[in-house]
The first five atom37 places (N, CA, C, CB, O) and aatype in JSON, in Angstrom:
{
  "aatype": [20, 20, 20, 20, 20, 20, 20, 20, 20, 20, 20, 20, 20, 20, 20, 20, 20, 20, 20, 20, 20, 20, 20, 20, 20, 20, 20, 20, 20, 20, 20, 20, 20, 20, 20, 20, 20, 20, 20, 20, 20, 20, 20, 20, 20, 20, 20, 20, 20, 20, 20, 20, 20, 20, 20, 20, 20, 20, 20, 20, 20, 20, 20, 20, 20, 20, 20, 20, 20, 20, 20, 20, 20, 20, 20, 20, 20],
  "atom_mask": [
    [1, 1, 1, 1, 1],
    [1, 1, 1, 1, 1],
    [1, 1, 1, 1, 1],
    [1, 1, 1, 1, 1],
    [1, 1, 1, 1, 1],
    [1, 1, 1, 1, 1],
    [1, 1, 1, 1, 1],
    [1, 1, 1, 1, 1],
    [1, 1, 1, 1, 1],
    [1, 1, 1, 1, 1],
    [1, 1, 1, 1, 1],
    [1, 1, 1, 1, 1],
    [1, 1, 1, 1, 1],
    [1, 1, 1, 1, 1],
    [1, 1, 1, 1, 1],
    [1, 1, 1, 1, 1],
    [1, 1, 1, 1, 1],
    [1, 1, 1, 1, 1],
    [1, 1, 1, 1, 1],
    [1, 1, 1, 1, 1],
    [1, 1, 1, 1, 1],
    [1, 1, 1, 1, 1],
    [1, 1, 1, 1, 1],
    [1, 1, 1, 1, 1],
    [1, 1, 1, 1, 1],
    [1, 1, 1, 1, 1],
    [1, 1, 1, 1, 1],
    [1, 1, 1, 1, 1],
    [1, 1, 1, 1, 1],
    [1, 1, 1, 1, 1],
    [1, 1, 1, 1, 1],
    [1, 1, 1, 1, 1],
    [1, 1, 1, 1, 1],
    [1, 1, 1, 1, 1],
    [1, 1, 1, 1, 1],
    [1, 1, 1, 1, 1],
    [1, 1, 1, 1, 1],
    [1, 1, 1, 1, 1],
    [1, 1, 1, 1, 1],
    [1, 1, 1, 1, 1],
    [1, 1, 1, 1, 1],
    [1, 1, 1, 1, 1],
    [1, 1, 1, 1, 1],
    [1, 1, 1, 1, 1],
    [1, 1, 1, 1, 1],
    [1, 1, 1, 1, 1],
    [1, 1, 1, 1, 1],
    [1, 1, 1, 1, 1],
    [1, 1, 1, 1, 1],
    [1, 1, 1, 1, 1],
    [1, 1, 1, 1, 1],
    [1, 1, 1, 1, 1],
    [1, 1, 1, 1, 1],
    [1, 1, 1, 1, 1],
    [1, 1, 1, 1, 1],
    [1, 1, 1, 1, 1],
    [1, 1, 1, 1, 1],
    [1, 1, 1, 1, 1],
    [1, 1, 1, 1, 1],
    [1, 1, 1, 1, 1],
    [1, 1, 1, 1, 1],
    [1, 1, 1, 1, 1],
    [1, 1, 1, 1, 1],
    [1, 1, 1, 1, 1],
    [1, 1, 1, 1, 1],
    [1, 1, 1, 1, 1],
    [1, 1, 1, 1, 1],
    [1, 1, 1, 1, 1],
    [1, 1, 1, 1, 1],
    [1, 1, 1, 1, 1],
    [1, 1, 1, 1, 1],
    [1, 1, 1, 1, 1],
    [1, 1, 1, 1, 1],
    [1, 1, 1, 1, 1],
    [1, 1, 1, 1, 1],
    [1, 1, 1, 1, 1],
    [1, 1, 1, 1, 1]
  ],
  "atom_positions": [
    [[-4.47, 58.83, -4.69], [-4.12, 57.61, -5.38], [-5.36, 56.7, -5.45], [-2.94, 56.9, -4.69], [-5.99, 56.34, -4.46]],
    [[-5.6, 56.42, -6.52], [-6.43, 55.25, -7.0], [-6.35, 53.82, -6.05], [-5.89, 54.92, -8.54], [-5.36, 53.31, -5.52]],
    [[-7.54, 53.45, -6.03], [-7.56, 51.99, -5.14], [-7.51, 51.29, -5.98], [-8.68, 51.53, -4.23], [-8.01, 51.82, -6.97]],
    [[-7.0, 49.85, -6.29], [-7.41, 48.64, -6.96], [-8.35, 47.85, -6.82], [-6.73, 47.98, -6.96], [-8.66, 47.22, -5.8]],
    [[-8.88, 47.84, -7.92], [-10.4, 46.84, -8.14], [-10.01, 45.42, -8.28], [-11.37, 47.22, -9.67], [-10.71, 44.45, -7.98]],
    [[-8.67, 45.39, -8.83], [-8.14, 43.88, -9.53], [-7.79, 43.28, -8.59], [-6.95, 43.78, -10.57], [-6.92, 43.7, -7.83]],
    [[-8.61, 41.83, -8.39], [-8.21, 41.04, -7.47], [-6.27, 40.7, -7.6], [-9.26, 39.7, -7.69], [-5.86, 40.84, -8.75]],
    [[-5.7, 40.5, -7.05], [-4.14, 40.21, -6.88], [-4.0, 38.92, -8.11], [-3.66, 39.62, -4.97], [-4.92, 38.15, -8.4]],
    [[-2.71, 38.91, -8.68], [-2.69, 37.69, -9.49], [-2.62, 36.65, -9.11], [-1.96, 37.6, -10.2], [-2.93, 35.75, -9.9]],
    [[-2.24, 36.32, -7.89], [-2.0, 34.99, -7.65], [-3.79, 34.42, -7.52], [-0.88, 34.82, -6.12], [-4.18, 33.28, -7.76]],
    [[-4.59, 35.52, -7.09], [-6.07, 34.67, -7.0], [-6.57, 34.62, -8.51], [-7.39, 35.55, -5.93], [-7.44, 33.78, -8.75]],
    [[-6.14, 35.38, -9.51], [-6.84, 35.08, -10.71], [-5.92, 34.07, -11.35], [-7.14, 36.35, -11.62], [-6.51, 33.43, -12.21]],
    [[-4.45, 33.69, -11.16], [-4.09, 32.61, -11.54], [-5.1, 31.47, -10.93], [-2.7, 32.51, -11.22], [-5.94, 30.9, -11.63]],
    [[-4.93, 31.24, -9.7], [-5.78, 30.32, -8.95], [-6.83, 30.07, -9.61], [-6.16, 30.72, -7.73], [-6.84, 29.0, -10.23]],
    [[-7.77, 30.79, -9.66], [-9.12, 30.86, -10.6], [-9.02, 30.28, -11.93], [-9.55, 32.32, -10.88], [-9.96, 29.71, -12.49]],
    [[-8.1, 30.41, -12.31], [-8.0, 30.15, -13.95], [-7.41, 28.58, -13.71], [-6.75, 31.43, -15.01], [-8.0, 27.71, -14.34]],
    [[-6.62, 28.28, -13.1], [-6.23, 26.74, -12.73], [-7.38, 25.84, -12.17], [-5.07, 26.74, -11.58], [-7.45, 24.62, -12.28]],
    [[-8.13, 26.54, -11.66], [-9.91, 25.67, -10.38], [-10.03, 26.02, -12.02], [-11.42, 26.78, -8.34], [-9.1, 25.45, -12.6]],
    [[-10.62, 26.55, -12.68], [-12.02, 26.81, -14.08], [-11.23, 25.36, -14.79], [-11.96, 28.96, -15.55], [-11.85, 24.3, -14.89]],
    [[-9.72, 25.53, -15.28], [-9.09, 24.8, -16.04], [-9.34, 22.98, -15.52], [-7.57, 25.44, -15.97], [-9.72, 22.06, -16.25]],
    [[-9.11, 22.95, -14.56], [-9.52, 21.54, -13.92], [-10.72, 21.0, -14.11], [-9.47, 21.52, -12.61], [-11.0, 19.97, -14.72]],
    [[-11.68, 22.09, -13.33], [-13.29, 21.79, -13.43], [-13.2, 21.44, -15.14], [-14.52, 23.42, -12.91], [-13.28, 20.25, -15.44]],
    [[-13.05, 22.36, -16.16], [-13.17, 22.18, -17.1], [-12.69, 20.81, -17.57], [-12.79, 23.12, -17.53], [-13.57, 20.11, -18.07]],
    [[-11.46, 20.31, -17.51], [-11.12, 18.84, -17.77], [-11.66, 18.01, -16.73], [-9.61, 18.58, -17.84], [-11.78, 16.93, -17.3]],
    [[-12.03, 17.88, -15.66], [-12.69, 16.98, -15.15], [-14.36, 16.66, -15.9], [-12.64, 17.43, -13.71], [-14.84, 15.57, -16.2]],
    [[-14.94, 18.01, -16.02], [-15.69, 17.67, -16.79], [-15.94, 16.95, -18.0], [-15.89, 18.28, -16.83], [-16.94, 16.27, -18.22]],
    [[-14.62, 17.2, -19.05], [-14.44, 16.52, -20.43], [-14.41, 15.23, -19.81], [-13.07, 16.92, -21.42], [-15.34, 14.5, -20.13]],
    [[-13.45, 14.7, -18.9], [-13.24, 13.48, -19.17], [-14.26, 12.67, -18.69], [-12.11, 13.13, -18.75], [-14.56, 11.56, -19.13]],
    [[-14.89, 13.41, -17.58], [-16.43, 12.91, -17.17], [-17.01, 12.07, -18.55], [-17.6, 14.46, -16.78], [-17.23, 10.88, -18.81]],
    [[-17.12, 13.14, -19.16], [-18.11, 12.84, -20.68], [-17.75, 11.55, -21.3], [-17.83, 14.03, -22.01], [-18.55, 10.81, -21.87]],
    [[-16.26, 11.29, -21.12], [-15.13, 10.34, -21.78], [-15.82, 8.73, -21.08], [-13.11, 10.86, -21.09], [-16.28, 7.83, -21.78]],
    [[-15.74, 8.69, -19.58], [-16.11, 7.81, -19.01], [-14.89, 7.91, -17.59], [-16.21, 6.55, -20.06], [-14.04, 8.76, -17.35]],
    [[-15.25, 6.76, -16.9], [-13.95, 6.41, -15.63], [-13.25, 6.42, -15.7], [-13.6, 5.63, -15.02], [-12.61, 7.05, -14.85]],
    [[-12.47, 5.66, -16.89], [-11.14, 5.17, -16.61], [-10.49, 6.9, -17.46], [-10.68, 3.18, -17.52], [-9.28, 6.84, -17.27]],
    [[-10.62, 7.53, -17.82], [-10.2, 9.01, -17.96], [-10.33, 9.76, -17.4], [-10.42, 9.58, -18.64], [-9.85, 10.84, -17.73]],
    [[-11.19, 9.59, -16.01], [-11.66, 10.73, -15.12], [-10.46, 10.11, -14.14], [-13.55, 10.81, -14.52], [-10.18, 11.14, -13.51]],
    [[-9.71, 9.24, -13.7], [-8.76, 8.65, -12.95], [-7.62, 9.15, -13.01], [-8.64, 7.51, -13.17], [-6.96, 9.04, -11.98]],
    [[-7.04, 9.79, -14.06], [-5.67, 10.75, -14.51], [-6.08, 11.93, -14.47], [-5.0, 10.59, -15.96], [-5.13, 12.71, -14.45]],
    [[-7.09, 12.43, -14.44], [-7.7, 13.8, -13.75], [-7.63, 14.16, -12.57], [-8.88, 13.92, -13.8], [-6.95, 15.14, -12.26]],
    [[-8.3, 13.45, -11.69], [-8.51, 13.27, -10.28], [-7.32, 13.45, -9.95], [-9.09, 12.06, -9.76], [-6.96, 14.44, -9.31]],
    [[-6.55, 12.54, -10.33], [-4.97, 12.44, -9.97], [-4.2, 13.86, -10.08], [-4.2, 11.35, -11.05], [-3.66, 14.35, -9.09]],
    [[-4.17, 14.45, -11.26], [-3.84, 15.96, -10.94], [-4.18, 16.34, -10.26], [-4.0, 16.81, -11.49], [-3.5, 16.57, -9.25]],
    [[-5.26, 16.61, -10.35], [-6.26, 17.54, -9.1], [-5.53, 17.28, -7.57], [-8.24, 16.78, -8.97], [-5.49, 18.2, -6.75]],
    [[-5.11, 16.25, -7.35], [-4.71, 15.59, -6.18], [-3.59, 16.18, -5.91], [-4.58, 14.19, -6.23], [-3.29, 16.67, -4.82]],
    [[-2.8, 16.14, -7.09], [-1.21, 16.25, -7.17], [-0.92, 18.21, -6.8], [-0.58, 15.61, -9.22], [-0.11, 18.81, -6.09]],
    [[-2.13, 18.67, -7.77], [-1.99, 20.68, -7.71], [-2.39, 20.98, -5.92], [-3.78, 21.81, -9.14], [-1.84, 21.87, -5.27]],
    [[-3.46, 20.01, -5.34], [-3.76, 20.49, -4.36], [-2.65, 20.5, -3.17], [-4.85, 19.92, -4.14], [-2.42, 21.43, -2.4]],
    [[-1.84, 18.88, -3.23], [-0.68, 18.52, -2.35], [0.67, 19.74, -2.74], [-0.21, 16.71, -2.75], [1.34, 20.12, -1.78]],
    [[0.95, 20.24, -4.0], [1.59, 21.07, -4.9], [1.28, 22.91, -3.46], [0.45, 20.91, -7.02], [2.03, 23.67, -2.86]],
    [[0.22, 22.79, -3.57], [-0.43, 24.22, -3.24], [-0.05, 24.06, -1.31], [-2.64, 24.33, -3.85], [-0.01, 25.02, -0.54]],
    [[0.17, 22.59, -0.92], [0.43, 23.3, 0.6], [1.61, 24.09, 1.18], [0.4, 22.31, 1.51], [2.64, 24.17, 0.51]],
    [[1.55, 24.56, 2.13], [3.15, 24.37, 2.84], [4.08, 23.64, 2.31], [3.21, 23.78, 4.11], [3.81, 22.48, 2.0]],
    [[5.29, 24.14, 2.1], [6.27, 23.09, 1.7], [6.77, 21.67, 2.93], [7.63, 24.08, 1.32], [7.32, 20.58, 2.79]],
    [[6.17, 22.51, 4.2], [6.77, 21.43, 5.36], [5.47, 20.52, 5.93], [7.56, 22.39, 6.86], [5.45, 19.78, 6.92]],
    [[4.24, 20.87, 4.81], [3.43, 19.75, 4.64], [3.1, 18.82, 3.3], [2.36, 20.21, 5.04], [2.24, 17.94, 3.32]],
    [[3.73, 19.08, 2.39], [3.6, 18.38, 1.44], [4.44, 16.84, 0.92], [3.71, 19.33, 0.73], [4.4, 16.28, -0.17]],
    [[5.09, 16.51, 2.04], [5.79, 15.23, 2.09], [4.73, 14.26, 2.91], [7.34, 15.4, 2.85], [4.48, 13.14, 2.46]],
    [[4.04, 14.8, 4.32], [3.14, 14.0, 4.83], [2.3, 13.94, 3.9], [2.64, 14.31, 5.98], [2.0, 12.85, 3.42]],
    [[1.78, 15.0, 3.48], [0.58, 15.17, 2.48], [0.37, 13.76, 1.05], [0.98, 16.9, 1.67], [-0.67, 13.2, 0.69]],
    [[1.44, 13.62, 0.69], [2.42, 12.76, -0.66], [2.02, 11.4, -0.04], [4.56, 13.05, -0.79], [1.21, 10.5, -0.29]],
    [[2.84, 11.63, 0.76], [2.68, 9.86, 1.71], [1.04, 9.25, 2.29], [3.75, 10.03, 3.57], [0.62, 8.1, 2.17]],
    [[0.51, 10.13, 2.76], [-0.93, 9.44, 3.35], [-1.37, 9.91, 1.69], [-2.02, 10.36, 5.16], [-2.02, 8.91, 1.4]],
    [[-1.4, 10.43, 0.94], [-2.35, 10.19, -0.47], [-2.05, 8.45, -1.22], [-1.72, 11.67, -1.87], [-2.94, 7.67, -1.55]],
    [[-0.32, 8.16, -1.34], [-0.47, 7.06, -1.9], [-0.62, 6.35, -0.81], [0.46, 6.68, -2.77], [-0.95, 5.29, -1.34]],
    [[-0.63, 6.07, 0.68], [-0.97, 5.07, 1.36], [-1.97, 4.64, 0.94], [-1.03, 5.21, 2.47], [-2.06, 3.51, 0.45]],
    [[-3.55, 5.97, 1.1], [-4.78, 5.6, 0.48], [-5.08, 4.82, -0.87], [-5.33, 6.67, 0.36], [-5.95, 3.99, -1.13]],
    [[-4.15, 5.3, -1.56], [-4.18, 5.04, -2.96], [-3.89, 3.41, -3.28], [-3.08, 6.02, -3.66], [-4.41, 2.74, -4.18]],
    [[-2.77, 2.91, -2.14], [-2.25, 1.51, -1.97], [-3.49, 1.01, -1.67], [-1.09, 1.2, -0.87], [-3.98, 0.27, -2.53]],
    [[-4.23, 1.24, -0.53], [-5.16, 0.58, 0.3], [-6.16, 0.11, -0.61], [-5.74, 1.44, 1.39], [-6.59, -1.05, -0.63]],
    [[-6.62, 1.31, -1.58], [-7.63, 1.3, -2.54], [-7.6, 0.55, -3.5], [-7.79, 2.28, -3.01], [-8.5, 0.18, -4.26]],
    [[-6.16, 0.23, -3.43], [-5.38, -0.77, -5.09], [-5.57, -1.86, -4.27], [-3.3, -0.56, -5.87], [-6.29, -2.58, -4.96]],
    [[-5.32, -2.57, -2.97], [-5.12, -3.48, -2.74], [-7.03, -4.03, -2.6], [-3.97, -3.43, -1.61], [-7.42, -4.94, -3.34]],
    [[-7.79, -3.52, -1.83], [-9.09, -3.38, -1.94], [-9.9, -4.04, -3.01], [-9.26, -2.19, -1.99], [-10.75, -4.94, -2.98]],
    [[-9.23, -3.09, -4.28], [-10.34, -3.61, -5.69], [-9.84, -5.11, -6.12], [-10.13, -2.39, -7.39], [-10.56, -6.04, -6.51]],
    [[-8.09, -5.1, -5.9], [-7.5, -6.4, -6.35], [-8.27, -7.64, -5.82], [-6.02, -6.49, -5.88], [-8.45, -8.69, -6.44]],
    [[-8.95, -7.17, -3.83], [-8.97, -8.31, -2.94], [-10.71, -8.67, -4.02], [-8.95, -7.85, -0.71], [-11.0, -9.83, -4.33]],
    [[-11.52, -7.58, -4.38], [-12.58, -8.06, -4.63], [-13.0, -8.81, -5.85], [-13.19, -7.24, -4.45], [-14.14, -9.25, -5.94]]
  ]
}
């Protein structure tokens, strides 16, 4: 019996989702900030998406804590 050369699908899905991101993070790069901000934010959202299911509620919660802190931060300056 033949061995497989083909990496498994779940890593070439993976791959194709990291290229797909990089790829729009890059566009919106080009765009400026305030479009690279709803990017990031996916990116944030696929990575919390990709843990453990019995870590992705802590995971959820300390992202918008940061996210509060950061909002409250730019408001204070």
């Amino acid at each position: 019996m033949a061995t497989r050369t083909r990496r498994p699908r779940q890593a070439d899905r993976q791959a194709r989702s990291a290229q797909h991101l990089g790829d729009r993070r890059r566009a919106a790069e080009a765009q400026g900030p305030l479009t690279v901000l709803p990017v990031a934010v996916d990116q944030l959202r696929a990575v919390i998406y990709r843990l453990p299911e019995s870590r992705r509620a802590e995971a959820a919660a300390r992202a918008t804590q940061l996210l509060d802190q950061l909002r409250q931060s730019i408001a204070e300056s």
